[in-house]
MOPAC internal coordinates of N, CA, C and O (Angstrom, degrees):
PM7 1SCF
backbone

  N    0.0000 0     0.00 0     0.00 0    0    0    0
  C    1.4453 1     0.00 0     0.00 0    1    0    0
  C    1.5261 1   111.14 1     0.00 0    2    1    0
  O    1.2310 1   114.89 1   121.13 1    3    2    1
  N    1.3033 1   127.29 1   -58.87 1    3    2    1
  C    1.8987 1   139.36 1   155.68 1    5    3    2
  C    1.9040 1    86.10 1   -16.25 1    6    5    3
  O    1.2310 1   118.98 1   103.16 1    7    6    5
  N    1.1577 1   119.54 1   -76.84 1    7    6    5
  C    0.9917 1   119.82 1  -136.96 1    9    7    6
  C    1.5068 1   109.11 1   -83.81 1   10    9    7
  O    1.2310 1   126.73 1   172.38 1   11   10    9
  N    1.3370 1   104.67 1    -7.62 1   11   10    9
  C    1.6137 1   112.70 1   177.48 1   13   11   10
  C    1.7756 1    99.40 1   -82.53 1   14   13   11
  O    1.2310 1   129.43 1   144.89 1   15   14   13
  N    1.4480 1    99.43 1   -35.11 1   15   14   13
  C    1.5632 1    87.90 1   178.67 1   17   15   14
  C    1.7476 1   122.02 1   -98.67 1   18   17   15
  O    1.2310 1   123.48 1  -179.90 1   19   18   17
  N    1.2855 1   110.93 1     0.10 1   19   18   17
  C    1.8468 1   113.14 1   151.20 1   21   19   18
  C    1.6140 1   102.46 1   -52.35 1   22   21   19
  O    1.2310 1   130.76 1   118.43 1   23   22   21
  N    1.8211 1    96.84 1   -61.57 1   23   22   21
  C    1.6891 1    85.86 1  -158.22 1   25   23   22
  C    1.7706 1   103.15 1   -52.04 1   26   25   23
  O    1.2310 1   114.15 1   119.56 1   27   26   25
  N    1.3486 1   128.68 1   -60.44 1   27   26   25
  C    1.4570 1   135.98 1   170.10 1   29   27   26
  C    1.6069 1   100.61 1    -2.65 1   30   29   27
  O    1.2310 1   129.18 1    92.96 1   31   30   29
  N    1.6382 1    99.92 1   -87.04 1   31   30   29
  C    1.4565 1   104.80 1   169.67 1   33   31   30
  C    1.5687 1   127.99 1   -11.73 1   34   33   31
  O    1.2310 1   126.80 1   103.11 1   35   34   33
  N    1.6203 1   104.52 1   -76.89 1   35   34   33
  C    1.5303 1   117.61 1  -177.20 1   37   35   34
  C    1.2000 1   112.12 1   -42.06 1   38   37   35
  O    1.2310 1   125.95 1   125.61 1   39   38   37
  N    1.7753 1   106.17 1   -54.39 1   39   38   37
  C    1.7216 1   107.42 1  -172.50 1   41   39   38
  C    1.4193 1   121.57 1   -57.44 1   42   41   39
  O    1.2310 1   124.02 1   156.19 1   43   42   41
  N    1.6528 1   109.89 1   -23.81 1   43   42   41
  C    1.2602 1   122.08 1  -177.30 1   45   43   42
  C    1.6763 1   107.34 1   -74.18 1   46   45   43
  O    1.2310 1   122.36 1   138.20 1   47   46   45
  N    1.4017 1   113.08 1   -41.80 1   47   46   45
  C    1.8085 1   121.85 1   178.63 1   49   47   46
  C    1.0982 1   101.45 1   -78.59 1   50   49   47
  O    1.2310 1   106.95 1   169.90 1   51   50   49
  N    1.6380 1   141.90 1   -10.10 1   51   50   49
  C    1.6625 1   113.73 1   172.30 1   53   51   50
  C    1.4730 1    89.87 1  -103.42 1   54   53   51
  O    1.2310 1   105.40 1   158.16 1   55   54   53
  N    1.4336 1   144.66 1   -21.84 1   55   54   53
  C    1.1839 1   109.49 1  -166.18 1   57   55   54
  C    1.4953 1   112.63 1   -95.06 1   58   57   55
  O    1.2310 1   125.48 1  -169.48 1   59   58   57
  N    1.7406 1   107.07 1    10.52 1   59   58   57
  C    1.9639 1   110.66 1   173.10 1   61   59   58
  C    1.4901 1    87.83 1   -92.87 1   62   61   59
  O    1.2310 1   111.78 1   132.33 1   63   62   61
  N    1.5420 1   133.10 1   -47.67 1   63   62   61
  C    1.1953 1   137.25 1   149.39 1   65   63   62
  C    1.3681 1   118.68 1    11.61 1   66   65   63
  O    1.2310 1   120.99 1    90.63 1   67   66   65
  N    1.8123 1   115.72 1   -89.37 1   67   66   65
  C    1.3053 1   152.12 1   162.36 1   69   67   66
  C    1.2872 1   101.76 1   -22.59 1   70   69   67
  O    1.2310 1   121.93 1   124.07 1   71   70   69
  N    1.6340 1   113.91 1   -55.93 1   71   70   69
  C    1.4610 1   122.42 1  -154.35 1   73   71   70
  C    1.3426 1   117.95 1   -68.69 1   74   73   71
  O    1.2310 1   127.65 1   148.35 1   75   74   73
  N    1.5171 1   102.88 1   -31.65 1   75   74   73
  C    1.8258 1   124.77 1  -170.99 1   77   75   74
  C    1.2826 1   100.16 1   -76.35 1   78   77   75
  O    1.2310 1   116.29 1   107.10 1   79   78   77
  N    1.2989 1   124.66 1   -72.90 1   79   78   77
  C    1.9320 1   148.33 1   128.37 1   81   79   78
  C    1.7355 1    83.99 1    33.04 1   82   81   79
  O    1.2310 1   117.01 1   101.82 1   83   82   81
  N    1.3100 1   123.29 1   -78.18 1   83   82   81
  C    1.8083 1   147.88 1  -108.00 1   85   83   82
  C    1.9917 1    70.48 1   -93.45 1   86   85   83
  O    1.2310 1   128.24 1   107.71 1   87   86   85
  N    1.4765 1   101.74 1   -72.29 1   87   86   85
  C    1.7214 1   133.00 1   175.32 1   89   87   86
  C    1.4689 1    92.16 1   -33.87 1   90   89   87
  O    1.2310 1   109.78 1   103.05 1   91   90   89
  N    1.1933 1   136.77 1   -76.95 1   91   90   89
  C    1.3907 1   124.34 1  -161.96 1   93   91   90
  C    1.5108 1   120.34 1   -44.08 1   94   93   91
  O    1.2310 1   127.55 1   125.89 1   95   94   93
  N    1.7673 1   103.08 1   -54.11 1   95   94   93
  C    1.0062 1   119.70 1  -147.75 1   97   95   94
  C    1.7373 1    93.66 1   -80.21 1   98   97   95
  O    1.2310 1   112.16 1   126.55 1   99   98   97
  N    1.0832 1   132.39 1   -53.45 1   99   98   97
  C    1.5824 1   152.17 1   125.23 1  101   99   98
  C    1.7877 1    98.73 1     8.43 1  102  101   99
  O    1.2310 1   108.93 1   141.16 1  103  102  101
  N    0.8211 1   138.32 1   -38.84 1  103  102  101
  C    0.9937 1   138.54 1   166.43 1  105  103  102
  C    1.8839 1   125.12 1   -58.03 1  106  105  103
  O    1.2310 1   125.22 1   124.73 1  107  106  105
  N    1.3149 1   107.58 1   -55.27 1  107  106  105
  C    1.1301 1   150.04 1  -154.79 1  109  107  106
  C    1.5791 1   100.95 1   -95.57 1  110  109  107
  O    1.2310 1   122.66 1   143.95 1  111  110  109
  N    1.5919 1   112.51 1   -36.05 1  111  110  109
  C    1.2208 1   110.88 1   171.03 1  113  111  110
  C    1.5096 1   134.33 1  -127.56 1  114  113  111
  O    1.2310 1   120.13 1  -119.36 1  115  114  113
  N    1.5755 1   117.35 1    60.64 1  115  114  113
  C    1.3266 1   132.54 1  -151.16 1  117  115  114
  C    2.0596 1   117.52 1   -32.20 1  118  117  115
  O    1.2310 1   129.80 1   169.04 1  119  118  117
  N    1.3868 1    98.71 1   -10.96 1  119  118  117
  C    1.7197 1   124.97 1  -176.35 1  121  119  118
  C    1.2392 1   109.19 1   -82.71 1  122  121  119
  O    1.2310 1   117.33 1   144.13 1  123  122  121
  N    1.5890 1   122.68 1   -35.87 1  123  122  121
  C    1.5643 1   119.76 1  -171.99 1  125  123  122
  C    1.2734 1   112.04 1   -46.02 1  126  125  123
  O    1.2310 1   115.12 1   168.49 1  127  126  125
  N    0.8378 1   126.87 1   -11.51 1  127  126  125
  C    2.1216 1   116.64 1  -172.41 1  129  127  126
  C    1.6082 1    82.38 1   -80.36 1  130  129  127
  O    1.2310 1   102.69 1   127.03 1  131  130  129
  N    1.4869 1   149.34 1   -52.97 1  131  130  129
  C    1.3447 1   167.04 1  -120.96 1  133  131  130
  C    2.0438 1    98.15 1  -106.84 1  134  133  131
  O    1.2310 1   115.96 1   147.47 1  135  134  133
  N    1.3521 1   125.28 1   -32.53 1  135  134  133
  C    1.3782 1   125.95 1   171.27 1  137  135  134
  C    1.0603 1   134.45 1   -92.40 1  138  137  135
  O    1.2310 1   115.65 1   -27.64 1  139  138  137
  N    1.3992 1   125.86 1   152.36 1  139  138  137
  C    1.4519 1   110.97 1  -167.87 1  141  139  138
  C    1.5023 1   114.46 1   -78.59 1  142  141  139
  O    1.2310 1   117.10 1     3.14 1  143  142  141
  N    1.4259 1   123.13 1  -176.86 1  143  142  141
  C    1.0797 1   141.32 1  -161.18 1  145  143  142
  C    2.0889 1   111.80 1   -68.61 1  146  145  143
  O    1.2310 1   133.40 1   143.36 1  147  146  145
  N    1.4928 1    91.71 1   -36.64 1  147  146  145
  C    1.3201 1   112.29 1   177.62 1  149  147  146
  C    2.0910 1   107.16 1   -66.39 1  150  149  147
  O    1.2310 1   135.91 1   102.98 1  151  150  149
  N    1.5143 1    86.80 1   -77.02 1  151  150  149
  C    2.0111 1    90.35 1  -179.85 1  153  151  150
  C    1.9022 1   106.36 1   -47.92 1  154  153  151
  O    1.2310 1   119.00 1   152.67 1  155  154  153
  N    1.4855 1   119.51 1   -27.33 1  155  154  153
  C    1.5397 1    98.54 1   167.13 1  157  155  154
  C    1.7529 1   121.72 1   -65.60 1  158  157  155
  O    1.2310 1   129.60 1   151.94 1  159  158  157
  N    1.5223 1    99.10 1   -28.06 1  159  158  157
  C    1.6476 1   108.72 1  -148.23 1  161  159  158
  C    2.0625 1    82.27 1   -75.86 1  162  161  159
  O    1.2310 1   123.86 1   142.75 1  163  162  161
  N    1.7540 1   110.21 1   -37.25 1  163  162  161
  C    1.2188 1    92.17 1  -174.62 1  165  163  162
  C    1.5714 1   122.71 1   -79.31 1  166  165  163
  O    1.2310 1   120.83 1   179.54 1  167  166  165
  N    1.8320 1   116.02 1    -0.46 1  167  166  165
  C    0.8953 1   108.35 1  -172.44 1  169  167  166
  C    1.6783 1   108.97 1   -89.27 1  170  169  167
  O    1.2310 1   122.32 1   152.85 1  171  170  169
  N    1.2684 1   113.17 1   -27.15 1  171  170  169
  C    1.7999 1   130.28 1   175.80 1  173  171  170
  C    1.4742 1    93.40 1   -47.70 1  174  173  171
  O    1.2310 1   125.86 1   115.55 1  175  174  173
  N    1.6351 1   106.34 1   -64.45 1  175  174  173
  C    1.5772 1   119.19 1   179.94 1  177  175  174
  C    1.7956 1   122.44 1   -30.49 1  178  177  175
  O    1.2310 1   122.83 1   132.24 1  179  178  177
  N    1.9105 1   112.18 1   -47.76 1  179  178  177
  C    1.3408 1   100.64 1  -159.51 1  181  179  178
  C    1.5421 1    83.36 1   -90.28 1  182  181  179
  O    1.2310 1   117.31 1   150.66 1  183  182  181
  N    1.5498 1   122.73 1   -29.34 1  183  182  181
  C    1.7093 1   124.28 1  -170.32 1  185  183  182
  C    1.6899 1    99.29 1   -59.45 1  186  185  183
  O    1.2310 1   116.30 1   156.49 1  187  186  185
  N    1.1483 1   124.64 1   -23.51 1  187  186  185
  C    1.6532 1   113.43 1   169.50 1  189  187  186
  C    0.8923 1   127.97 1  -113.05 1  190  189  187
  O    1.2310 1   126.05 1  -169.79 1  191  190  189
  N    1.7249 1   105.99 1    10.21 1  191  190  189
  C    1.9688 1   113.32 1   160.09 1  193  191  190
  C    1.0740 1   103.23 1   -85.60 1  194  193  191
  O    1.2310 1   113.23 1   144.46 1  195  194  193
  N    1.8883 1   130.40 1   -35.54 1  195  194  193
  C    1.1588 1   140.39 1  -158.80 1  197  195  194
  C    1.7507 1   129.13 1   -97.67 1  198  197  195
  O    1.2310 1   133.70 1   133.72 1  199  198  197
  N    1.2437 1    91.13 1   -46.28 1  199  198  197
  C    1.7826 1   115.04 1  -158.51 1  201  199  198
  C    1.8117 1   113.68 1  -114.43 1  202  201  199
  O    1.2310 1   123.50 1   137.25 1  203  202  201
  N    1.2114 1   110.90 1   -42.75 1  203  202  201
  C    1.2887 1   117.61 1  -148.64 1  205  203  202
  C    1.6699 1   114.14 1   -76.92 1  206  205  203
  O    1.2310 1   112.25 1   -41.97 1  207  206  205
  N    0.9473 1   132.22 1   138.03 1  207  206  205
  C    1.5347 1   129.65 1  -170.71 1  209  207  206
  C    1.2516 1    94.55 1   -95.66 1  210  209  207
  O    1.2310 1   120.66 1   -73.33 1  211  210  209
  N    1.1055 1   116.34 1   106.67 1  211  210  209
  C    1.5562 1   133.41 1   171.43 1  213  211  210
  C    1.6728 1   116.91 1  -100.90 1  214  213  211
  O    1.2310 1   124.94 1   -61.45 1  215  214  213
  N    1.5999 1   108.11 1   118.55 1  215  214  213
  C    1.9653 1    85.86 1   163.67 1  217  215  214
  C    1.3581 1   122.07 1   -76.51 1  218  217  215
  O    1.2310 1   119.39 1    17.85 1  219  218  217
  N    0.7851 1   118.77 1  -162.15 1  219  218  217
  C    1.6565 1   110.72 1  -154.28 1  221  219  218
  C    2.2493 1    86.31 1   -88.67 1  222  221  219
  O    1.2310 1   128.50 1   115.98 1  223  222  221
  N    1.0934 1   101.24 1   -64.02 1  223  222  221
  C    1.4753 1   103.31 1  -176.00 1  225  223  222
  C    2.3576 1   104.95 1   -48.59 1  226  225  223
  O    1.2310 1   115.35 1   165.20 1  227  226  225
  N    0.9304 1   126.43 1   -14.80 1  227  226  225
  C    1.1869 1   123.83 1  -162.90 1  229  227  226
  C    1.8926 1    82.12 1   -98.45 1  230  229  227
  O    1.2310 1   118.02 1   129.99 1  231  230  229
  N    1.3033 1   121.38 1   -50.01 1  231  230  229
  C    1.3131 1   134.46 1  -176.42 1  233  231  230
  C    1.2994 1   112.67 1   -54.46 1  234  233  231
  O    1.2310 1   116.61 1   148.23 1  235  234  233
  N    1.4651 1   124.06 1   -31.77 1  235  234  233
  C    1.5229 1   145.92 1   175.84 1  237  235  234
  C    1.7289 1    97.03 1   -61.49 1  238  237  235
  O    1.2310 1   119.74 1    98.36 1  239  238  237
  N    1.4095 1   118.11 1   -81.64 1  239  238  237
  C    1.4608 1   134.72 1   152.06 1  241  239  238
  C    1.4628 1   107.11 1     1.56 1  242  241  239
  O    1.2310 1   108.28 1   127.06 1  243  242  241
  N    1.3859 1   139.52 1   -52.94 1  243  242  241
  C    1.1163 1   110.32 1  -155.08 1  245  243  242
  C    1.5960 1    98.14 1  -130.17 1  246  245  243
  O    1.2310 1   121.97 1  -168.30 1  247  246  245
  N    1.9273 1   113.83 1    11.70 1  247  246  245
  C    1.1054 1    97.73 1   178.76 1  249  247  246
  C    1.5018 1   140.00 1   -83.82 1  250  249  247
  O    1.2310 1   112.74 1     6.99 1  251  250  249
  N    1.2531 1   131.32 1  -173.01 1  251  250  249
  C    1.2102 1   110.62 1  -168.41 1  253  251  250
  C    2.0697 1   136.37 1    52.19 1  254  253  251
  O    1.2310 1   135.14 1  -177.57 1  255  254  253
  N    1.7003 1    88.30 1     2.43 1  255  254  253
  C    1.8684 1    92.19 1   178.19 1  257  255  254
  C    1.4578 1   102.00 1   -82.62 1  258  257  255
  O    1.2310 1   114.18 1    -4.42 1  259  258  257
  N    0.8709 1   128.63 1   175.58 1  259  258  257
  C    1.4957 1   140.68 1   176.47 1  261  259  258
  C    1.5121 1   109.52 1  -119.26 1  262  261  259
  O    1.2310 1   126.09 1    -5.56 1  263  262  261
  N    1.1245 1   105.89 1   174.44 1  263  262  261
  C    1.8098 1   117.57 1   176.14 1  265  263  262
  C    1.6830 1    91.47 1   -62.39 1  266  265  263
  O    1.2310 1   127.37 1   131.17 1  267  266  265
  N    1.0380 1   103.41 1   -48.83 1  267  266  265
  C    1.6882 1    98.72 1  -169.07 1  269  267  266
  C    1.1707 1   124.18 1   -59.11 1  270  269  267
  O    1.2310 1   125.82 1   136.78 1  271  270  269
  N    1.8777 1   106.43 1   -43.22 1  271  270  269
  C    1.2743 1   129.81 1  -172.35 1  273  271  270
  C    2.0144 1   104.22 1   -54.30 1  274  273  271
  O    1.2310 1   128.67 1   144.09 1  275  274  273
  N    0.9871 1   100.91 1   -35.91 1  275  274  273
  C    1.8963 1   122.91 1  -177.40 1  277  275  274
  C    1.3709 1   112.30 1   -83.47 1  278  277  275
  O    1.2310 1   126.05 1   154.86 1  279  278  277
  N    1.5396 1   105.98 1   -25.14 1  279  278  277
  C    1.2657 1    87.94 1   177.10 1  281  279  278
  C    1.5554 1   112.47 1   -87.30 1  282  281  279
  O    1.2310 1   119.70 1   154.44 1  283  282  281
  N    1.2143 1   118.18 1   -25.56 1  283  282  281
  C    1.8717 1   127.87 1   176.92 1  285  283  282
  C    1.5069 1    87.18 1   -70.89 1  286  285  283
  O    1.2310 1   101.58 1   124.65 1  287  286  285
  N    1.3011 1   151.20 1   -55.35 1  287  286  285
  C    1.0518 1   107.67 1  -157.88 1  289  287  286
  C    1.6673 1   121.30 1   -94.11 1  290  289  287
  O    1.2310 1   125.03 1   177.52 1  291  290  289
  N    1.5066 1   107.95 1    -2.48 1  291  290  289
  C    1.6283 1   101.44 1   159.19 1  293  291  290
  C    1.2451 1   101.67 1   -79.65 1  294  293  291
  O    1.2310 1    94.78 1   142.39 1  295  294  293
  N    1.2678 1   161.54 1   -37.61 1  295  294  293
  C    0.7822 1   152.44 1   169.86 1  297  295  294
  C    2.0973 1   115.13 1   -35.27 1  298  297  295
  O    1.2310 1   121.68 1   132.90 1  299  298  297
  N    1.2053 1   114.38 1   -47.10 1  299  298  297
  C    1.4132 1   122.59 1  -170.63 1  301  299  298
  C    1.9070 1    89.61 1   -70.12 1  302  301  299
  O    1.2310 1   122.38 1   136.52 1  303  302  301
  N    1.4091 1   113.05 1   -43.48 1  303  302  301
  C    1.8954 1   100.80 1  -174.39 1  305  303  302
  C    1.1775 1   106.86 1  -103.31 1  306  305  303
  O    1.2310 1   120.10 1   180.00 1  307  306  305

């Protein structure tokens, strides 16, 4: 049960995570409302291989997702 509600937790910190991620990058690219779901998920993707100031626990959150992995879950909010 603990552990049913960590994961709860996590899903809840990558997808406010995601959201900031969405905001940064959204910044940087006045067109994103105009691209699909995929070219954002890879742009979140290289902005948090590349750019993004991550703490180490927020950095945990999104490791190992893929372009794809980002794109299903903006897709779900």
């Amino acid at each position: 049960m603990l552990q049913d509600k960590r994961k709860d937790l996590d899903a809840e910190k990558r997808k406010l995570l995601l959201e900031r991620l969405l905001r940064e990058v959204g910044r940087d690219n006045p067109d994103l409302y105009y691209r699909s779901t995929s070219d954002i998920a890879q742009l979140i993707f290289n902005h948090v291989e590349s750019a993004a100031m991550l703490h180490p626990e927020e950095r945990a959150l999104v490791k190992g997702l893929s372009p794809r992995d980002i794109a299903v879950l903006l897709s779900l909010h």
